[in-house]
N, C-alpha and C positions, 0 to 999 in steps of 0.2 A: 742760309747760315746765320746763325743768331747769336750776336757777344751782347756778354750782358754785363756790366758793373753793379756787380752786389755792393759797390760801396755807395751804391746811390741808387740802386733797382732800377736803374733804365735800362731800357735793351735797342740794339738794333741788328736791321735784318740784311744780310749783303747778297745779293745776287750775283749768281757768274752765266755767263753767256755761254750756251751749249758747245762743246767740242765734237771737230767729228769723233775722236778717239772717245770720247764718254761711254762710260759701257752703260748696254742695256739692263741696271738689276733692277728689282723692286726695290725702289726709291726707299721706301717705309718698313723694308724686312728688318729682322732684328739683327742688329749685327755685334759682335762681339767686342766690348767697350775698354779701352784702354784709358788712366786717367792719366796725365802725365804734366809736372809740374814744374816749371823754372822756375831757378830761385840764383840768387848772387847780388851783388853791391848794385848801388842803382849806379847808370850808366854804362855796365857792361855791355846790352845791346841785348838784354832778354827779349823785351817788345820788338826789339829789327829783325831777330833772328824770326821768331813770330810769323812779321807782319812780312818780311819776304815770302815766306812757306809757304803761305796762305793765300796773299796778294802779290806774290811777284813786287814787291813793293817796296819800296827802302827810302828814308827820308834822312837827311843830315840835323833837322831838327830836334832836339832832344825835346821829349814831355814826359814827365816823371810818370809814372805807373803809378793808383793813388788803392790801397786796396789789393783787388785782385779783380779779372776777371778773365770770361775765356771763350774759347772758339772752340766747334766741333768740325769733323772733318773723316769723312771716310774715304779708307784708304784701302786698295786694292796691292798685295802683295804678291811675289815672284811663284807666291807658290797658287798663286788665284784663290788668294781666301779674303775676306773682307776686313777690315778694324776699322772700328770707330774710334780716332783717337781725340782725347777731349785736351784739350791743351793752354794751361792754366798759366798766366802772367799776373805774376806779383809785384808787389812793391819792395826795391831793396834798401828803400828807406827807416832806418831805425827806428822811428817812431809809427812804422806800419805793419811793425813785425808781430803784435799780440794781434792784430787784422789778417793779416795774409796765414797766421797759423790756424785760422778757424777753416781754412781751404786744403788745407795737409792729409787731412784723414780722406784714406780711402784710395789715396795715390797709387799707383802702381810704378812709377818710373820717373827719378829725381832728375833734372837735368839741371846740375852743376856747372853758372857759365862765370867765368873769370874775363877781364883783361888781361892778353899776355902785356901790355903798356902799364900795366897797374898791379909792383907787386902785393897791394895791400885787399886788394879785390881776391888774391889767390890765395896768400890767409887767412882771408875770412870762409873758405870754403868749409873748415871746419865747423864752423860755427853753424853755417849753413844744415850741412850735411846731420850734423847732433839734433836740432832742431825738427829736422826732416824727420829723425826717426825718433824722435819720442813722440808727435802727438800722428805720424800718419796714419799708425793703426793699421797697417796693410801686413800680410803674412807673406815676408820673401818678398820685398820693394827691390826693385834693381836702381841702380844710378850710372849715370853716365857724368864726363867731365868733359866740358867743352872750352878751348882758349878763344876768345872771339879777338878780332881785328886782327888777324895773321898776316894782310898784308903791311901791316907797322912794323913791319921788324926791326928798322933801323932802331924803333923805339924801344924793344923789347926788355920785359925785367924780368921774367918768367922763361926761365928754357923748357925748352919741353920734356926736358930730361928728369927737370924737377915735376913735372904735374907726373910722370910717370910712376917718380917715388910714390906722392902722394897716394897713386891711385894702389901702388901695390902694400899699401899699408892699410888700406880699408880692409872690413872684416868681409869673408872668405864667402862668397859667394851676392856679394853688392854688386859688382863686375863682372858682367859674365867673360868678355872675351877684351882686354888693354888696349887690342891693335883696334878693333870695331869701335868700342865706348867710349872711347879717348881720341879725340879730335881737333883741329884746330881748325879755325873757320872765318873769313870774312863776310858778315852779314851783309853786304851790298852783291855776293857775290850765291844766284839764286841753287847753283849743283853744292855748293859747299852745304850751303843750308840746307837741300835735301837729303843730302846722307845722313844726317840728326834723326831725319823722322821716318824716313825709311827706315833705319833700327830702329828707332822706338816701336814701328810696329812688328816688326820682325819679333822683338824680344816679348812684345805683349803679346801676340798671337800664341809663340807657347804656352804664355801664364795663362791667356783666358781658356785654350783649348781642354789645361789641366781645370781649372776652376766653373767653367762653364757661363762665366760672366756673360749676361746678353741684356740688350737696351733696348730701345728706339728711338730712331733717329729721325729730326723732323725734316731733313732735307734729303737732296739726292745728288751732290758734289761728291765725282769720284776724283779721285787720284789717283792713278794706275802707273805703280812703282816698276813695274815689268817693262815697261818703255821707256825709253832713253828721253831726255829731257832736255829742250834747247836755253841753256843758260846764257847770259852777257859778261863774261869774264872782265869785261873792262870797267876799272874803276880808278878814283881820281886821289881818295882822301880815306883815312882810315873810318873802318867801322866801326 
């Protein structure tokens, strides 16, 4: 698996240690490419959300996203088809924003994350969202809206009743389904995070099947959404 910071053209390459469950496919076949891209206020927990997915991984540590950069990752779906999902972390730093929008085009699926602790992170989703679609360039981009740190609710400024609004006010086919693409999630917490990208490839599987998108991919990390997945529900501090 290879992330690469286009803000500085280094790359690195991460190894995962074989599973029994790893399925047997051609490591190198083509597989049908999803591009799919975070975006919200820095600090939301785009990179956690991420870096759990991927690495099981969660740090308390903040480091700002500088740029953009991304991971690839295939993924095996319920129905045994393949995606390649390319999954792109930005910077939601305002002075990274004419940087992070040279990464837009091409996108096929927004992923929208707020703070439910921060109503000003959930304002700016517009801003977000506007942005998304004027330089992505993709025909029929779907979006998803995600609350991160759900377990802060004592903290909360954000009901969920409002991101609902929100979402039922976006133009008429951004959304495929409110109860699926509308989510709230704590990023230390690894099943909440997988339900993000298990849709994401669900929703991309349809687009690329219509479009016929096909890549290759230089690894052979599956993910096989069809089996149940042992998460750590326990956590101490918001995400």
């Amino acid at each position: 698996m290879t992330d690469i910071d286009l803000s500085t053209g280094t790359s690195n390459t991460h190894t995962h240690d074989s599973q029994e469950d790893q399925l047997n496919t051609k490591a190198n076949d083509e597989l049908r490419a999803v591009k799919v891209i975070l975006l919200g206020d820095q600090s939301v927990g785009k990179t956690s959300i991420r870096s759990q997915y991927i690495h099981h991984y969660f740090s308390n540590n903040y480091k700002a996203t500088i740029g953009a950069d991304f991971l690839s990752y295939k993924v095996k779906t319920k129905s045994n088809d393949f995606v390649g999902l390319q999954i792109w972390d930005t910077a939601g730093q305002e002075r990274y924003n004419a940087v992070s929008r040279a990464f837009y085009r091409g996108c096929d699926i927004a992923i929208l994350i707020y703070d439910i602790t921060n109503s000003e992170s959930f304002h700016n989703l517009d801003k977000w969202l506007n942005n998304f679609l004027k330089y992505c360039g993709s025909s029929q981009p779907k979006v998803m809206i995600i609350g991160n740190k759900s377990d802060c609710s004592s903290l909360r400024q954000i009901s969920f009743r409002q991101a609902v609004e929100f979402a039922g006010h976006l133009s008429e086919g951004l959304v495929d389904d409110s109860k699926l693409d509308l989510i709230e999630v704590c990023a230390r917490n690894y099943l909440d995070v997988e339900k993000i990208f298990n849709r994401c490839a669900e929703i991309g599987l349809v687009k690329v099947k219509e479009q016929g998108q096909l890549v290759r991919l230089d690894f052979d990390t599956v993910v096989d959404v069809s089996r149940p997945a042992n998460g750590d529900k326990r956590w101490s501090r918001c995400c």
